[in-house]
MIRO-836750 format. One record per residue: residue in one letter; x, y, z of N, C-alpha, C in turn. Coordinates in steps of 0.1 Angstrom, whole numbers, plus 2048, in hexadecimal, padded with zeros to 3 digits. Layout:
% residues N
AXYZXYZXYZ
...
***
This chain:
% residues 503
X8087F480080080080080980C800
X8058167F780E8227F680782D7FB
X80C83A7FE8038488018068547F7
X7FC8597F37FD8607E77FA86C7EA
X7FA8757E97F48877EC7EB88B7E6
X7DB88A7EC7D68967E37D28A47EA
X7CC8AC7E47C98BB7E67BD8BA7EA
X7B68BF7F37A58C47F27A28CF7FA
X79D8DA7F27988E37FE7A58EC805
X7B28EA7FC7BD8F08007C48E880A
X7C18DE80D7C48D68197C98C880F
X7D98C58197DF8B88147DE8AC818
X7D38A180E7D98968177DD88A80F
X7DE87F8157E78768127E086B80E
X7DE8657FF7D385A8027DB84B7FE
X7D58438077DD8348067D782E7FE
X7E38297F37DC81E7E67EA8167E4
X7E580D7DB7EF8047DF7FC8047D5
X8088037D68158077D08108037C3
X81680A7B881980A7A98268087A8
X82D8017A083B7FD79783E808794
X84D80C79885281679985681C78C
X85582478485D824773869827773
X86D82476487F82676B87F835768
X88C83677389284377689384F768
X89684C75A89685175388F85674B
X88284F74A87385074887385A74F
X87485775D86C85D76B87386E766
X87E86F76688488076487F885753
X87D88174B87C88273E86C88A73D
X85F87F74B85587D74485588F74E
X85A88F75985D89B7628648A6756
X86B8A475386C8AF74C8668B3740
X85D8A97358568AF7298478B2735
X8468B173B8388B874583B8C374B
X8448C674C84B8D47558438E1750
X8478EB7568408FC75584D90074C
X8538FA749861900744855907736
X85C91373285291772285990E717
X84F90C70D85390470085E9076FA
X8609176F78709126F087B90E6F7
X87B90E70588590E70C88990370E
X87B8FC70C87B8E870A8828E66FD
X87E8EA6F78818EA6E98938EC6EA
X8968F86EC8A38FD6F08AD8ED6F5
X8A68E87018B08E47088B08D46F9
X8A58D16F98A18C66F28AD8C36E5
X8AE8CE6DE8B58D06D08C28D16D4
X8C48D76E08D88DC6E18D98CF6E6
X8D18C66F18DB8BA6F68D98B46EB
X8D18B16DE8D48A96D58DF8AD6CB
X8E18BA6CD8ED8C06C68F78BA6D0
X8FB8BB6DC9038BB6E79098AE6E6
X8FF8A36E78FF8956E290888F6D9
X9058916CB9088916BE91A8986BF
X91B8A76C29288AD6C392F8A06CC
X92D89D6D293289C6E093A8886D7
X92D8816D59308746CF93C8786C0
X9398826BC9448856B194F8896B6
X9548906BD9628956C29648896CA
X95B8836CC96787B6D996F86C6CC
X96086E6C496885F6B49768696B3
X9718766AD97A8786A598A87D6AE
X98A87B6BD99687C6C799E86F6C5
X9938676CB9978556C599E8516B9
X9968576AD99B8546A09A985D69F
X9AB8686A49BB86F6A39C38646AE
X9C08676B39CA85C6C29CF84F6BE
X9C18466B29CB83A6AC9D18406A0
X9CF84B69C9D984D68B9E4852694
X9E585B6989F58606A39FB8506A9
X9F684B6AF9FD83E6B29FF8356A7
X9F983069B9FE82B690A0583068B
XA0783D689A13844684A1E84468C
XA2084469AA2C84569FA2C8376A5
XA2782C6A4A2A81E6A2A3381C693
XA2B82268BA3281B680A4082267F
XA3E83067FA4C837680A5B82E68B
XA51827695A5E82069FA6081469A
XA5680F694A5980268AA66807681
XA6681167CA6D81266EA7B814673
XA7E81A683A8B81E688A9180E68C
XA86807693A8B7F8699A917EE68D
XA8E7F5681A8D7EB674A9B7F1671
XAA07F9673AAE7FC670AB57FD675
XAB57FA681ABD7F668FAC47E868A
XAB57DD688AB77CF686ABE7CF67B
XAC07D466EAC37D165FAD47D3663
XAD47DD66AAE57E1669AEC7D9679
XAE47D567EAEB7D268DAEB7BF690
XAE87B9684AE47AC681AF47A6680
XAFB7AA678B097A6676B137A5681
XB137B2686B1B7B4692B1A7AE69D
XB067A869DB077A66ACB097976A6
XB0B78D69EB08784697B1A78069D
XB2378A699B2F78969AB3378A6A9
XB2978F6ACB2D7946C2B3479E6BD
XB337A86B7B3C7B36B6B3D7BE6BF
XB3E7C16CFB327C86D7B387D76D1
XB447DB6CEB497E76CEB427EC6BD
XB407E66B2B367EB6ACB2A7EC6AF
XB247E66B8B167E86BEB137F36C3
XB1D7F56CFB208006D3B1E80E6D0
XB2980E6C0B298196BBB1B81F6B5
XB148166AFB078126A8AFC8176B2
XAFB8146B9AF18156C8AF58256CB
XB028276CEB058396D1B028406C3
XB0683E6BCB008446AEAEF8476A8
XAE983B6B1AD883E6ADAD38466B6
XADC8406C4ACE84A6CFAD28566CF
XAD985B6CBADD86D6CCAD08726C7
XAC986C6BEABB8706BBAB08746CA
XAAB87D6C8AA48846D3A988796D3
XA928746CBA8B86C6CBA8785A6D1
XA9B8586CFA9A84B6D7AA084D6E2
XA998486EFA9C84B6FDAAA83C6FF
XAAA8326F6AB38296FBAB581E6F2
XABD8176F2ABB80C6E9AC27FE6F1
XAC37F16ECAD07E16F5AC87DD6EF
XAD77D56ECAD97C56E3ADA7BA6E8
XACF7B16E9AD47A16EFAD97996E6
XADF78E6EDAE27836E1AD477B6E1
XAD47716DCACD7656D9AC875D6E4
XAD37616ECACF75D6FBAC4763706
XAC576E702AC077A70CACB78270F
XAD677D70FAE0789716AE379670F
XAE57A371DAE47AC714AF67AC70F
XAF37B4702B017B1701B0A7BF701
XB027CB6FEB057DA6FCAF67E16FC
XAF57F0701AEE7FA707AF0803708
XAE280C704AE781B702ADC822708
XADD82F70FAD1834714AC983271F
XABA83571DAB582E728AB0823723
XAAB81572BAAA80A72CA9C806733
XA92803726A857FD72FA8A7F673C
XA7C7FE747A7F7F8756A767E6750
XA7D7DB75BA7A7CE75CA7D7C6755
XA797B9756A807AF74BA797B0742
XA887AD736A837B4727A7F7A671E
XA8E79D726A90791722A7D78671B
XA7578C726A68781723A61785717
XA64792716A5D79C706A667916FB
XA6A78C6FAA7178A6EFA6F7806E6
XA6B7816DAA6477E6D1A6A7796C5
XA6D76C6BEA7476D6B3A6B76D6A3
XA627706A8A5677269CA55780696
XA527866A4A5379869BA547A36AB
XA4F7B06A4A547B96AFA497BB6BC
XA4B7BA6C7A447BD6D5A4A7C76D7
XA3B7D46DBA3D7DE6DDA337DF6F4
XA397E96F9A2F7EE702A357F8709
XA2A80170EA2C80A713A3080B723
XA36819725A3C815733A42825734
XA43827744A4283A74DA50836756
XA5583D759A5B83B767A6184C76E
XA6884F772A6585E77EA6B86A770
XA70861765A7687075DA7586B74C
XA6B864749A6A85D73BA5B85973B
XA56858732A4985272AA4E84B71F
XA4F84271BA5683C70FA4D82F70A
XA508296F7A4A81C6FAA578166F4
XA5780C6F8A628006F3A5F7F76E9
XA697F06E3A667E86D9A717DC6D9
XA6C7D46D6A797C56D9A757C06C7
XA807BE6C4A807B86B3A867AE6B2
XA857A86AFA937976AEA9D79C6A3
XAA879C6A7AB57A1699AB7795693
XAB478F683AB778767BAC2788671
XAC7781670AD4784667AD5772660
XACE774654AD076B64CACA760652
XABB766655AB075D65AAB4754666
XABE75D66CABF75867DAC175D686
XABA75E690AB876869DAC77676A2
XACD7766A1AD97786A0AD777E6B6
XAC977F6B3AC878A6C2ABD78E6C4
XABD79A6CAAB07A46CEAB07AE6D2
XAAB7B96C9AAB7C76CCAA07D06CF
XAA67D76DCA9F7DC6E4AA07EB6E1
XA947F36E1A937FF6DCA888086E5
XA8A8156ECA8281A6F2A8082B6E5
XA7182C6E6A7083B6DEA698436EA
XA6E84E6EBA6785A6EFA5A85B6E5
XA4D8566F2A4285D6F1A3C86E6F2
XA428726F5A418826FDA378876EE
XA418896E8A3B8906DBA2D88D6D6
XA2C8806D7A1E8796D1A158806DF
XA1887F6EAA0E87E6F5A098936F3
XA128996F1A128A96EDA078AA6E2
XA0E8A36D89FE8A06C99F789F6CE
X9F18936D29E78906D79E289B6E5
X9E68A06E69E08AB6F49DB8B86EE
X9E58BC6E19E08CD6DB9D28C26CF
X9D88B76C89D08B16C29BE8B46C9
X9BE8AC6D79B38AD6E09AC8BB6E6
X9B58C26E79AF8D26E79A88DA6DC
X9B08D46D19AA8DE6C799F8D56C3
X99A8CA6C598E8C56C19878C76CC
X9888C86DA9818CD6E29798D96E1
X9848E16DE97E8EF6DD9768F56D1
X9798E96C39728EB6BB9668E86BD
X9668DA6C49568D46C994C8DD6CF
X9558E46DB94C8F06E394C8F96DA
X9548FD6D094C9096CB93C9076C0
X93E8FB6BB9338F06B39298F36C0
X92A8ED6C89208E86D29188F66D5
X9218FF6DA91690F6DA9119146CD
X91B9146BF90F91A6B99069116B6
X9089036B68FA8FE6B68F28FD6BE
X8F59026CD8EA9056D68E59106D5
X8EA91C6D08E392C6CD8DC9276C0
X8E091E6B28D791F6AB8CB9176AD
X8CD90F6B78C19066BC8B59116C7
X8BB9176CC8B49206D38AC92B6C9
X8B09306C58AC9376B68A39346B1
X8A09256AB89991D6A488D9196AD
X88E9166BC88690F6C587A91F6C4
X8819286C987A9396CC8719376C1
X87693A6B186E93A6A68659316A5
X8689226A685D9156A285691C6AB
X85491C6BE84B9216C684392E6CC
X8459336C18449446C48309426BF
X82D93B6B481E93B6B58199376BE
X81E92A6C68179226D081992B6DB
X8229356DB82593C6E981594C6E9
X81594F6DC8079596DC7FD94D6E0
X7FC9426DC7F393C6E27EE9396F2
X7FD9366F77FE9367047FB94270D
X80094D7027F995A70A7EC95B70D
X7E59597057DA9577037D295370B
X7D694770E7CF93E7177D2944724
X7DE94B7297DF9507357D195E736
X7D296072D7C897372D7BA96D72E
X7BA95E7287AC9587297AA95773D
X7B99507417B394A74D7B295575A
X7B89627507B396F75C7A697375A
X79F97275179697674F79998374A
X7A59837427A699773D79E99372F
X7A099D7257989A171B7A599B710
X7A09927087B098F6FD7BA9986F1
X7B09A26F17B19AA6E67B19AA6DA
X7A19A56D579F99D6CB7A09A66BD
X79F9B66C179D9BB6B77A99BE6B4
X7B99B96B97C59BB6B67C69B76AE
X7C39A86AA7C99A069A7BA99A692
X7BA99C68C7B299667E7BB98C67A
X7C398467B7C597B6757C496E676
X7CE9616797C895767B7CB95368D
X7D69606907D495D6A17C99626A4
X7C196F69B7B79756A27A996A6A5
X7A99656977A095469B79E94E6A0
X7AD9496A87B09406AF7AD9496BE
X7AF9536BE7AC95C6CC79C9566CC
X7959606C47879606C177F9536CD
X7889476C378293A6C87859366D5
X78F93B6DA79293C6E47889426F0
X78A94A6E977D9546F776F9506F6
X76A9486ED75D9446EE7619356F6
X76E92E6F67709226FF76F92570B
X77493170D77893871B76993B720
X76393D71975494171F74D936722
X74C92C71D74791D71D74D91B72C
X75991772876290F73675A91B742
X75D92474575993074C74A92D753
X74392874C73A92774E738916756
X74091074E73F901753741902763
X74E90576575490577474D90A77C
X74791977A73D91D78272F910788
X72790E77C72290777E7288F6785
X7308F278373B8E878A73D8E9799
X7428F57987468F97A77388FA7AE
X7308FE7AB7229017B071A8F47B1
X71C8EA7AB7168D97AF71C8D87B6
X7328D87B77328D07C07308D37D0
X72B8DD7CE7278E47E171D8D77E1
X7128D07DB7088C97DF70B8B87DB
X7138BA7D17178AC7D07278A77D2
X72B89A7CE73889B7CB73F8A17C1
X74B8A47C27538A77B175889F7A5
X7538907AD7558887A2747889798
X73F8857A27318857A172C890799
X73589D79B7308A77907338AC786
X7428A77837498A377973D89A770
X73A89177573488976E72588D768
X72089177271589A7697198A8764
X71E8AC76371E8B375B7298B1749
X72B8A77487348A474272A89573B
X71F89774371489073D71287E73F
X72487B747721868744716869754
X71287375970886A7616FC866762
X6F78697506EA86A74D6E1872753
X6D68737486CB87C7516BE878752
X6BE86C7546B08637586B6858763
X6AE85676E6AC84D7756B583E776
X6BD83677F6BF82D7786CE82C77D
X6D181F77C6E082077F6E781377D
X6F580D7816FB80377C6FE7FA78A
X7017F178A7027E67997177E7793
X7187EB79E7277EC7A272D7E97B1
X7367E37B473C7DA7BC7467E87C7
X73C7EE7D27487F57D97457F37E5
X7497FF7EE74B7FF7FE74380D806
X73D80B80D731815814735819823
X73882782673B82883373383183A
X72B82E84372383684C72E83E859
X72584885872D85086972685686E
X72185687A71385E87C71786188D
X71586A8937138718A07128698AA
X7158688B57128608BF70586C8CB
X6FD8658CC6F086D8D66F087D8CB
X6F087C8C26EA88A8BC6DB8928C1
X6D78888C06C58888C26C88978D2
X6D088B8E06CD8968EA6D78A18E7
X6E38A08DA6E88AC8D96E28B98D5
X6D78B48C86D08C08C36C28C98CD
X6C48BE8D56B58C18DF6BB8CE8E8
X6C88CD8E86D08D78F76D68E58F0
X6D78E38E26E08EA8DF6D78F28D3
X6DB9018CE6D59098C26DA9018BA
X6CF9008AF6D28FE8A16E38FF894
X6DB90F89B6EE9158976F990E899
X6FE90C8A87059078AB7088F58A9
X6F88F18A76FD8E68A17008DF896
X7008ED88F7008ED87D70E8F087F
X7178F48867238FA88972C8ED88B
X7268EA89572D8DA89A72C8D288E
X7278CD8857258C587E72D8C7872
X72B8D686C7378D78667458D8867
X74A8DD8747578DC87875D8CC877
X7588BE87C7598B587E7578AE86C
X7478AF8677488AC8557518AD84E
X7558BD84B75D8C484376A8BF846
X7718B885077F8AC84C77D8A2849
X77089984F77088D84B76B88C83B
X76589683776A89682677489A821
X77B8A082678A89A81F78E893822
X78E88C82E79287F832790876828
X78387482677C86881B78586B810
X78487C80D78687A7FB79A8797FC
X7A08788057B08748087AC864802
X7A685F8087A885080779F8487FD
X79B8577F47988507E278784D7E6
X77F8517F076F84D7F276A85F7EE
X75C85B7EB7538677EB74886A7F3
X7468727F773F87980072E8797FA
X7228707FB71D86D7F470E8777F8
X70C87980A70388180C708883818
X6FE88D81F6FF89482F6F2893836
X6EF88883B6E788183F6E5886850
X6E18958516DD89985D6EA898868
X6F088F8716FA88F87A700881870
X6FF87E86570587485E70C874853
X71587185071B87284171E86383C
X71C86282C71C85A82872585B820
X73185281E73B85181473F84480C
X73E8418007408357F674D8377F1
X75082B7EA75F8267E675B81D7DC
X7638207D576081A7C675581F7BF
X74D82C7C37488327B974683E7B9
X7468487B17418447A275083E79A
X75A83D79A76283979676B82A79E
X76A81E79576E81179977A8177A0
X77A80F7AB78A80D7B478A7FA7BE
X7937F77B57967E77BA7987E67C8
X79B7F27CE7A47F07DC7967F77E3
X78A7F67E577F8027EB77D7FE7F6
X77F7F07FD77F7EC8057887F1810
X7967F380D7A07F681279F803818
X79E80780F79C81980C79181E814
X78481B81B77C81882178381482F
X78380A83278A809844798815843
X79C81783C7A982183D79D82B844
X79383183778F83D83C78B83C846
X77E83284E77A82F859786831868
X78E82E86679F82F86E79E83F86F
X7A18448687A585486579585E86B
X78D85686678386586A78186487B
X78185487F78185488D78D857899
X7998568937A985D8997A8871894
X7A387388A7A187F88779188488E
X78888289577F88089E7868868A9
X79187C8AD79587E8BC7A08868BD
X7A288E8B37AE8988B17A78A38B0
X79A8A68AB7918B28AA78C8B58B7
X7898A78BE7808A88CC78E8B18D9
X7958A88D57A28AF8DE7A28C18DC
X7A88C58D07A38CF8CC7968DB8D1
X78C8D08D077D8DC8D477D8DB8E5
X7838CF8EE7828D28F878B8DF8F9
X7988E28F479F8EC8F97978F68F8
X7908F98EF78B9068ED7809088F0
X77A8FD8FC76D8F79017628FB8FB
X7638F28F37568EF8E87518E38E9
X7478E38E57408D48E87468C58DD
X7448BB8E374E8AC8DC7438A48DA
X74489E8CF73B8908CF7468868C7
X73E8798C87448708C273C8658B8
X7448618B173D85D8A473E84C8A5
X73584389A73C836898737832889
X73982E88573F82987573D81C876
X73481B86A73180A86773880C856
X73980285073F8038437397F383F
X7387EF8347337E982873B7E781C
X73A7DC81973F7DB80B7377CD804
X7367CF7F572E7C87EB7267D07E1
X7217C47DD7187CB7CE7107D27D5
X70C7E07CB7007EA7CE6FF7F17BF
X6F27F77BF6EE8027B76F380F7BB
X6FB8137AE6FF8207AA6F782779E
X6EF83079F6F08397976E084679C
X6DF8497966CF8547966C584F799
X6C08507A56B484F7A86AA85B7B0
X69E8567B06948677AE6898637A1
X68786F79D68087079368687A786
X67F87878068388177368688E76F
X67F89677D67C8A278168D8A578A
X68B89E79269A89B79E69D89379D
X6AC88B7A06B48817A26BD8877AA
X6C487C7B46CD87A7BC6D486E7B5
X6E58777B36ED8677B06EF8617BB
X6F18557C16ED84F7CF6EF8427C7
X6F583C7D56F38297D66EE8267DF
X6E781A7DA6DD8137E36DF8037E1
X6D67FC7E76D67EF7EB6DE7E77F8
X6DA7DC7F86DF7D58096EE7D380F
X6F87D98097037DF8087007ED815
X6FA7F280D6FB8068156F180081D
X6E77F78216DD7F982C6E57F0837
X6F17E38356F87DF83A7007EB843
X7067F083A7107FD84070B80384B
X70080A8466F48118536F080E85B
X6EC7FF85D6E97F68676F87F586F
X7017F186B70F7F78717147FF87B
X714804873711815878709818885
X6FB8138856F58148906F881089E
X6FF8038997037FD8A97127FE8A9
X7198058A272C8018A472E8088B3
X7358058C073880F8C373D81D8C3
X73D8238CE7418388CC7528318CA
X75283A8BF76083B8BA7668318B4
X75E8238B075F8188AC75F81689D
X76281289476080C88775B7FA888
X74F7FC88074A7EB87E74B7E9871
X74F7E086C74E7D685B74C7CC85F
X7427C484E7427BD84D7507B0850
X74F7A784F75A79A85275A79D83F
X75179983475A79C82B7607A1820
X7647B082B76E7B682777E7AF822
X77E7A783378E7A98367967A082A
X79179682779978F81D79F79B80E
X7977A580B79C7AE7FE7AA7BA809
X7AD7B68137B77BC81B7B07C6827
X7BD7CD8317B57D78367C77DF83C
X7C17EB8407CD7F784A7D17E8853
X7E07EC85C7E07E98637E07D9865
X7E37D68757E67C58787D67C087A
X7D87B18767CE7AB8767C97A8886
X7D27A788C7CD7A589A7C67B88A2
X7CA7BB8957BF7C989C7B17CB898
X7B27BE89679B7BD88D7967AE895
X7907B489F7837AA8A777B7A48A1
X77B79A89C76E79289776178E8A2
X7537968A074F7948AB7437888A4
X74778589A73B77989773077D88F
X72577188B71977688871477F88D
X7087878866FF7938936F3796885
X6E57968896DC7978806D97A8881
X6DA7AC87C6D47BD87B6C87BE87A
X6C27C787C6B47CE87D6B17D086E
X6A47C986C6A17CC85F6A67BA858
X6B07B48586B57AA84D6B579E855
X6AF79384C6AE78784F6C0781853
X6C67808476D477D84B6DD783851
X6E577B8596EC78085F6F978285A
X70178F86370E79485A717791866
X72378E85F73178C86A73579786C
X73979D87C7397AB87C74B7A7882
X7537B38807607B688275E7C4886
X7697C38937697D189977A7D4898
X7787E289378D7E489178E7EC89A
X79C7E78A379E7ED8AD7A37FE8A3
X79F8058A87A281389F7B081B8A1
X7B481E8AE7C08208B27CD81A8B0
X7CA80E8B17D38038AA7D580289F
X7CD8028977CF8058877D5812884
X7CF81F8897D782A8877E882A889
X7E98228947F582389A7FD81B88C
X7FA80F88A80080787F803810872
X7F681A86B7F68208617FD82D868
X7FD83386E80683C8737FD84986F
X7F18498767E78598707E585F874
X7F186587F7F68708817FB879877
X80486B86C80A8738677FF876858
X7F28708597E886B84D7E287D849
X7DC8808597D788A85D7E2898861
X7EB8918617F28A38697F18AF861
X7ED8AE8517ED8B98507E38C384F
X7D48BC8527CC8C38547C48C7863
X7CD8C086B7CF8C98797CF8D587C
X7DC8DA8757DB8EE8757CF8F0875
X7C68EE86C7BD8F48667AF8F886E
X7B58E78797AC8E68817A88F088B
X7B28F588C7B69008987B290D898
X7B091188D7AB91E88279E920885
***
């Protein structure tokens, strides 16, 4: 079971329904941002430059990659070409063990700024002559009589890559030569290389974010007179129709005759739902609630709440005052109900009647129903606390509730109707109702199998019990109410319409 927020009457509450599958996270920010108050071009704006941003971004980084392996194929092959003439001329000598021409040969190449070092093994592994610096570790396991092994390698004053080649001399491994190149230079390419495509990217990436902004303004500049529009509509200022004759002027035109319609709707809207519900007026007026007599058998949950000793309350007290009392105490327990997805169906003197699952199907009405029953009776005893401070008079309520098939829809006559449910469901509930104890909730037994708030060991099964009025007998369950509250935690269900209480 989850808790969800709705609004009524300016007041927040929380209504419990049962968890939905979470969406993924990407969806979830995406669907958050194309719903946003953000204005259209600015959607547009951001929409166009990250796909510009995107696009830049996958191109410079290929085209860094694609430089990084041509610079390294090039100065691979460039060290290939130096190792290859090391081996042609140093094959003989080492073939002969000559070390003092090796020698000379080895001091003669590396003077090149380019090679950090060079050594000659024999056949064996041993080194035999060395110039330079000298890859760190053993060189001996690189060594290869098929072709050249190259790898790279750092230490406190060098970056360099090495190369091991087998020396052949008349198709026999005469040895093995070892070659270190100064990387520096390549690593420098590749750095101004990486800047100047950087900076090219970012300068790509803004003007195609200014010309994306540009283009977003222009595409949305009609829908934005429109948007105006609709704002001047929802002040109720005057549009200023006689500014344009054209096809915005048209579109105003039609506009202000929508604005008159709707205008008229809500008025009338708002003015049913003082007498009915707002689902319920929604619906007629939007026509699915028909306008003849008559209605459909639907599967929900009926909660009675009615006064305890009203009778000697209204006998002691002005009218006034007890038109006072009744609304202070009503006027939460209907938001109460409508928190936990029920409707407020009539106001039945010191009684209110509240349904679930209609006019709109809800699987869970049963649920939703003892939740409410929990909440109006802990919010009862939070109001009573309250009116004693400010010594006012307290009473106490009890709540029967129901669930099963019943008639929903218009009944009356042709002249009048009341949308209202009826059948042995709601006369169950009311019978309920009658006898639950002060500050008690009674249901039927079965409810509990479609679930309920709270631990099971906080619902008393007190057995058969025949009601007044009905041949069959009903299994009655009493919920301990405090206990349940405590479980569902509605303190925290209710806290925010407490302030209000106080007011």
């Amino acid at each position: 079971m989850s808790v969800s927020r709705q609004t009524t009457n300016g007041y927040e509450f929380e209504q419990m329904r049962p968890s939905a599958a979470s969406d993924a996270p990407l969806h979830k920010v995406w669907r958050r941002y194309e719903n946003s108050s953000l204005p259209l071009s600015l959607k547009w704006s951001l929409s166009i430059a990250a796909l510009i941003v995107t696009t830049m971004g996958l191109l410079g980084s290929y085209l860094i990659q694609q430089q990084e392996a041509s610079y390294r194929g090039q100065f691979d092959r460039f060290s290939e070409v130096i190792v290859d003439q090391f081996v042609r001329i140093s094959g003989e000598p080492l073939m002969a063990g000559d070390a003092l021409s090796l020698q000379v040969l080895l001091q003669r190449h590396v003077q090149s700024h380019l090679i950090l070092g060079a050594a000659l093994h024999d056949a064996k592994g041993t080194r035999v002559v060395e110039q330079g610096v000298v890859a760190p570790g053993s060189v001996a396991a690189r060594f290869d009589a098929t072709g050249i092994v190259s790898w790279d390698w750092e230490n406190a004053g060098h970056a360099a890559v090495s190369y091991v080649s087998p020396v052949l001399y008349q198709d026999v491994v005469a040895g093995y030569l070892l070659v270190s190149i100064d990387r520096s230079p390549l690593e420098r390419d590749l750095h101004n290389t990486f800047q100047l495509l950087m900076i090219s990217t970012a300068l790509m990436m803004l003007a195609g974010i200014l010309l994306a902004s540009a283009l977003a303004h222009r595409l949305s500049r009609p829908i934005e007179h429109l948007a105006r529009a609709g704002e001047v509509l929802g002040a109720q200022r005057p549009l200023g129709l006689d500014e344009r004759r054209d096809e915005i002027g048209q579109v105003l035109q039609t506009f202000q005759h929508l604005a008159d319609g709707y205008q008229r709707m809500d008025e009338a809207e708002a003015a049913l739902s003082r007498y009915v519900s707002p689902q319920v007026a929604q619906q007629v007026l939007a026509g699915e609630a028909g306008l003849s007599p008559g209605g459909e058998s639907v599967v929900g949950s009926v909660l009675f709440c009615d006064i305890v000793g009203f009778t000697e309350l209204s006998e002691s007290r002005d009218p006034v005052e007890v038109a006072a009392l009744l609304n202070d105490y009503f006027g939460y327990f209907a938001m109460a109900a409508e928190s936990c997805g029920g409707t407020v169906d009539k106001f039945i003197g010191d009684c209110i009647m509240v349904v679930f699952g209609v006019p709109h199907a809800d699987p869970h009405h049963a649920v939703h129903a003892m939740t409410c029953g929990m909440l109006i009776q802990h919010l009862a005893r939070r109001i009573n606390e309250l009116r004693v401070e400010r010594e006012l008079a307290t009473v106490m309520f009890r709540i029967g509730i129901s669930s099963g098939p019943m008639l929903a829809g218009n009944l009356g006559s042709s002249e009048r109707m009341q949308y209202t449910v009826v059948g042995d469901t709601v006369n169950v509930a009311a019978r309920l109702c009658g006898v639950a104890e002060p500050g008690g909730v009674l249901l039927t037994g079965s409810m509990m199998p479609s679930g309920h708030p709270g631990r099971p060991d906080h619902y008393r099964r007190l057995g058969p019990a025949t009601l007044r009025g009905r041949k069959q007998t009903v299994e009655l369950v009493a919920m301990d109410v405090q206990a349940v509250a405590r479980d569902e935690d509605a303190d925290r269900l209710i806290g925010r319409i407490l302030p209000s209480v106080n007011q």
